[in-house]
N, C-alpha and C positions, 0 to 999 in steps of 0.2 A: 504494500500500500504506500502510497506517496508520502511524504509528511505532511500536505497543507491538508489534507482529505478528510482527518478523523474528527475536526469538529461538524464536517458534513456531515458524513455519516452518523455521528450523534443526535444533531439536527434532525435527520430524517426518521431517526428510530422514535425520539421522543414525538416526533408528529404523527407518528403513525400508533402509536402509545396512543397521543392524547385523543386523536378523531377515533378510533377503535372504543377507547373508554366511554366517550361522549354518547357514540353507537348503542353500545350498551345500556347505559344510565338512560337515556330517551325510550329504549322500548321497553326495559322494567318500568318505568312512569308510564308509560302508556297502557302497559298490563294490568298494573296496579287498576288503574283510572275505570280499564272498560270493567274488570271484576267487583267494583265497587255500584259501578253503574248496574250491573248485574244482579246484584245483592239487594241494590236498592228496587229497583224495578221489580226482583221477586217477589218483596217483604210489601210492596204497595200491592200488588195482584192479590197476597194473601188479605191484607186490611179491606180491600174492595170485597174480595168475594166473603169474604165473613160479615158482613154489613149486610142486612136483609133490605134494606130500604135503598140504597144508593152507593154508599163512600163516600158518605160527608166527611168522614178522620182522614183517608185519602188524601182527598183535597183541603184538608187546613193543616195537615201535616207537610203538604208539597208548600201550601203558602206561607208555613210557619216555616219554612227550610231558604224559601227565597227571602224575607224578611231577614234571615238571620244573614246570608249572604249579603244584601245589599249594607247591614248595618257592616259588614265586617270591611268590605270594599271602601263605605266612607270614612271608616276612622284610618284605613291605609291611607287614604289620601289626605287625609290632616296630617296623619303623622309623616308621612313624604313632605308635606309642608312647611310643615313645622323643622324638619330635619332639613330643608334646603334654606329657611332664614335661618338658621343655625351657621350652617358652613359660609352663607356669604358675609354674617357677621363677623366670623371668628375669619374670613380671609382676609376682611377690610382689617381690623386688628391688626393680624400677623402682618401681612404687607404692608403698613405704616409704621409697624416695630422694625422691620428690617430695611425700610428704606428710608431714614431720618435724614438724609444729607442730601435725596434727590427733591427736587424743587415741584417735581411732578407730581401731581394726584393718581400717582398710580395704586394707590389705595380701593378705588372707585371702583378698581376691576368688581370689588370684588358686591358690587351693587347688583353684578347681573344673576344671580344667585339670589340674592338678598328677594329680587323682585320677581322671579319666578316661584320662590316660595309663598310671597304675598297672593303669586296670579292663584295657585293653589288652594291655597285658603282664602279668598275671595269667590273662587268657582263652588268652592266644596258649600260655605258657608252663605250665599248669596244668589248662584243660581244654578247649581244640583236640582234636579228633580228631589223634592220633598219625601219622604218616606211613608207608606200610604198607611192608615190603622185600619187595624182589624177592626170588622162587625158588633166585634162583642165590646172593644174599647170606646166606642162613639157613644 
């Protein structure tokens, strides 16, 4: 083998490593996902056909599952929020602690963070679709 070769070869082993692993990890997630779906879909068949009248548990058990999703997807998006005004504050900080002698507000980078986290919690907190209540809560 040549001498300048072997970090290639390393190169191409770890890449073929990491997409191989990736490969992997995607279709156990995906197996996982449809067996769950599977599971669920049984256990709703079973709650419908036990019901003499219809599968009204059914359906407020599917609406009690969306609910709980939708709550779960808004507080990510706060906390994504809240987590990007975090980082553009602490980079206007850092960046003004390490650049004391330039004359430049390069500080300000770190604004653009700062206000995408605002855009986030302005969206989530002002014009998200509102969260619907239940029947029984009205």
């Amino acid at each position: 083998m040549a001498p300048g070769t072997a970090p290639f070869v390393l190169a191409g082993i770890a890449s073929i490593a990491l997409f191989s692993f990736l490969a992997v990890a995607v279709w156990s997630s995906q197996r996982r996902r449809e067996r769950e779906a599977y599971y669920k879909n049984d256990a709703l068949k079973k709650i419908a056909e036990s019901q003499g009248v219809g599968g009204n548990s059914a359906i407020e058990f599917l609406h009690e599952e969306e609910r709980v999703s939708t709550r779960r997807r808004r507080e990510g998006q706060k906390l994504g929020g809240l987590i990007t005004v975090a980082v553009g504050v602490s980079m206007m900080i850092f960046i003004k602690a390490v650049d004391r002698e330039d004359p430049d507000p390069s500080y300000l980078v770190g604004l653009i963070p700062l206000f995408i986290g605002f855009a986030l919690l302005a969206y989530e907190y002002l014009l998200a679709p509102k969260e619907e209540r239940s029947r029984k809560e009205q």
